[in-house]
Steps between C-alpha positions, in 0.01 A plus 500: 500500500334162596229548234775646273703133501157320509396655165844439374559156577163457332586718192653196204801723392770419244869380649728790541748588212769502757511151665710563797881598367561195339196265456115466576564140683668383786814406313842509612709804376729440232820727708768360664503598897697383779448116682491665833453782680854461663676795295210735505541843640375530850189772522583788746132498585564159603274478873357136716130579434262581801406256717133509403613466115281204356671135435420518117575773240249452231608624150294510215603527091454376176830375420766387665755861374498600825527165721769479345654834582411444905652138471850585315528871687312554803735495796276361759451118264614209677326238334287416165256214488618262253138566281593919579147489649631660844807653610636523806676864665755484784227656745304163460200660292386260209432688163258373316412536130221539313562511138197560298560530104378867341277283208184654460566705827487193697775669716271794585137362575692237722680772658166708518249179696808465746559875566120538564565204747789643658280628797352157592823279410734354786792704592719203251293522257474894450711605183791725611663571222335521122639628128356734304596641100452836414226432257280459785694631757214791605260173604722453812681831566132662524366260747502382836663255402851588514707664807701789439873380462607810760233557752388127499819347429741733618724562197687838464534742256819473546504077424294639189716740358740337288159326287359652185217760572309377225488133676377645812235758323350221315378359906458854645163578556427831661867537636486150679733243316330162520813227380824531339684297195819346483492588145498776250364394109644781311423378083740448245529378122667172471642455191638172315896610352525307212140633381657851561786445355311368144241800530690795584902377467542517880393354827674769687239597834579866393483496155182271549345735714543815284323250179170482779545806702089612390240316350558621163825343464391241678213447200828553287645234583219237538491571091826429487490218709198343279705528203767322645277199588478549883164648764590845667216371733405112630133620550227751579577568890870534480545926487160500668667607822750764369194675393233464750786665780488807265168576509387850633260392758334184681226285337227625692385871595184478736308239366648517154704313316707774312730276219846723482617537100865351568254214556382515171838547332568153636155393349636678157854379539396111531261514240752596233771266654241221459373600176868553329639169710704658732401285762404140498156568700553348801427541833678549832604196670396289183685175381594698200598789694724375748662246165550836282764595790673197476744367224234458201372821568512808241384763678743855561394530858266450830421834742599359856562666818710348749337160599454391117833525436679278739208278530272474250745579164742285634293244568315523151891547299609153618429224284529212798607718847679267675598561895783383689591647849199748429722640164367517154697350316585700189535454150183264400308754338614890435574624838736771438288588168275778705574887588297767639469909413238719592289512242256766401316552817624450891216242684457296767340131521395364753661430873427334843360663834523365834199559733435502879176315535244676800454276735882335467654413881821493339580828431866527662614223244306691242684810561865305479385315154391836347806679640758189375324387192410891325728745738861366574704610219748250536242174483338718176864521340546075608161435267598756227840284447340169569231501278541824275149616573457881612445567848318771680827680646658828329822517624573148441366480157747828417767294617485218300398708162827674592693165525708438202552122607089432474313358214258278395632179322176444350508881367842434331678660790263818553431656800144566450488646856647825386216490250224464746670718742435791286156390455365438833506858657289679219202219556159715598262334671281802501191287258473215662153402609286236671371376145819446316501130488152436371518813272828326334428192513142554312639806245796224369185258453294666318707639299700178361174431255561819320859422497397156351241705263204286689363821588508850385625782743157624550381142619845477712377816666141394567689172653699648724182797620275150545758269696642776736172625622445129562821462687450850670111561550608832720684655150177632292707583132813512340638823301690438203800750400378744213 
């Protein structure tokens, strides 16, 4: 594993697609959440950690998403540092935060030299806690690296139960579960109403959904759409997800790189789009991207899983957001103007993973942040109606989809929850591999010079076959479907 992170801090790869549930930097979160910790729900796992437990809790990310979370819901905060560098629990243990931004994977080959120091460094200096995404996920799960969150950490089944099984298969490597998530990123098609209503005479969620249910209506309409004026798509990434989660298999078998066709029917489907103007060629996480989901935009809709929505979109739909007492205030660009449906596939995107560093002396205080930031329903239901994001807890998620009071203001009263509620069970992990990340990252790239008609497909091919040999010197071809 030691020579596995040394090759792979020295490997240059591309920035993940998924920066993190919300952003690549360390930038503050766009959701409101509480001042204090003063009305959060106490954790029944709540315990004074051993006596031996280490002064300093060392936690490592690349954005500040989940500093957040501990600060506004862990029970155990008793004080912030006025720059949020540390924060201070009731036992007297100082957190400490290390916030390295995802750009260019600066977050992992920083993570990597320190984790292949973790032997050497001083007991307050050894990282206890780190996050991990599920593109890369396999890196740490399948290393000595991380402690098993039962054995190591002593979490139950039992504290586990309630969570979705595909956030816990995603970190289960040979039947040992190596972190848990606070979150589950079920995917969605956010839709603008009043470009609905001009295309298809309603911006009903049902009616909506049964105009996009497959991919041939969903073509339908993008013609209909581009006779109306308006982009079905922003760009060339946006349905990459909904089809790369319903592929038959991983990216690699043995040592080969084995490209799955519903790969290729995104390769096919973004082509035309491109070539007919059905999208306005952008990029994820572009200027032009993030500006075609705010009030200038004309495009129909952006695939988003639970994150994009009440961060990202929001963010990206307000002309000027404004805060006051940690509110958005409303009505300065064309919040209220979004809805979501299905759309033609169920995905996921994305999600966050806390793990137990080897070599932590903390791990009492791990054990209660794990159980009261990703187990205790009633802290998961807190977040949900705080900040409207999705979180990682069945029974509390059915209860809200089931409340008739909750919406989304910014959804024009929807309560998308239901939505994702009936998404989240039927997610299968079953393809995920240890390549994922670069094999995405570097199949997108290639690729968006045939889109542009730089390249021909062939070349695009002979792109990819060249740069992920480089990236992967252990995978000897790549297998194209018939």
């Amino acid at each position: 594993m030691k020579k596995t992170l040394s090759v792979l801090t020295a490997t240059a790869m591309t920035a993940t697609m998924l920066v993190g549930c919300g952003g690549g930097a360390a930038s503050s979160s766009t959701a409101p959440a509480p001042e204090s910790t003063a009305d959060a729900p106490a954790s029944s796992a709540a315990a004074e950690p051993a006596a031996e437990e280490g002064k300093v809790l060392n936690i490592w990310c690349w954005n500040d998403e989940f500093q957040s979370r501990f600060n506004a819901y862990y029970p155990e905060v008793k004080e912030v540092a006025e720059d949020k560098s540390t924060t201070t629990l009731n036992n007297g243990i100082t957190v400490k935060w290390t916030i390295n931004p995802n750009d260019n994977n600066n977050y992992q080959n920083k993570l990597d030299e320190a984790l292949l120091k973790q032997d050497s460094a001083a007991a307050d200096d050894k990282i206890d806690i780190f996050l991990i995404e599920a593109d890369y996920a396999l890196k740490y799960v399948d290393s000595e690296y991380t402690l098993d969150i039962k054995k190591d950490i002593g979490l139950s089944d039992a504290d586990l139960a309630n969570q979705y099984q595909y956030t816990k298969d995603i970190v289960t490597v040979d039947g040992v579960q190596k972190g848990t998530a606070w979150q589950a990123t079920p995917g969605l098609f956010a839709y603008r109403r009043s470009i609905a209503q001009d295309v298809l005479g309603t911006d009903d969620p049902t009616e909506v959904q049964a105009a996009l249910s497959d991919w041939d209506k969903f073509n339908a309409v993008a013609e209909k759409a581009a006779a109306k004026g308006y982009k079905m798509l922003s760009g060339f990434d946006d349905s990459y997800r909904t089809f790369s989660n319903n592929v038959s298999a991983g990216w690699v078998d043995g040592t080969t790189v084995k490209v799955d066709p519903n790969m290729m029917n995104w390769v096919e489907q973004t082509k035309t789009y491109t070539d007919k103007g059905y999208n306005n060629k952008t990029s994820l996480w572009s200027d032009q991207w993030a500006a075609d989901q705010g009030p200038s935009g004309k495009v129909f809709g952006f695939f988003y899983s639970t994150w994009g929505i009440n961060f990202t979109l929001l963010g990206n739909s307000l002309a000027t957001p404004e805060t006051e007492g940690g509110k958005l205030e409303v009505g300065n660009g064309i919040f209220g103007d979004y809805a979501v449906c299905q759309g033609p596939q169920p995905y996921y995107w994305g999600g966050t993973w806390i793990c137990a560093a080897a070599g932590t002396d903390n791990v009492a205080t791990i054990k209660d942040v794990m159980y009261s930031l990703t187990c205790d329903a009633a802290i998961m239901s807190q977040i949900t109606k705080d900040t409207q994001d999705y979180t990682n807890c069945k029974s509390a998620m059915d209860a809200i989809a089931a409340d008739p009071t909750f919406g989304s203001a910014f959804l024009g009263g929807q309560n998308h929850i239901a939505l994702f509620a009936e998404v989240a069970p039927t997610i299968d992990m079953s393809n995920i591999g240890p390549y994922d990340q670069g094999c995405n990252d570097t199949f997108q790239s290639c690729f968006k010079d045939y889109f542009n008609g730089t390249v021909d497909i062939d070349t695009a091919k002979k792109n990819f076959e060249d740069q992920i040999k480089v990236k992967y010197p252990e995978l000897s071809s790549v297998e194209w479907p018939a």
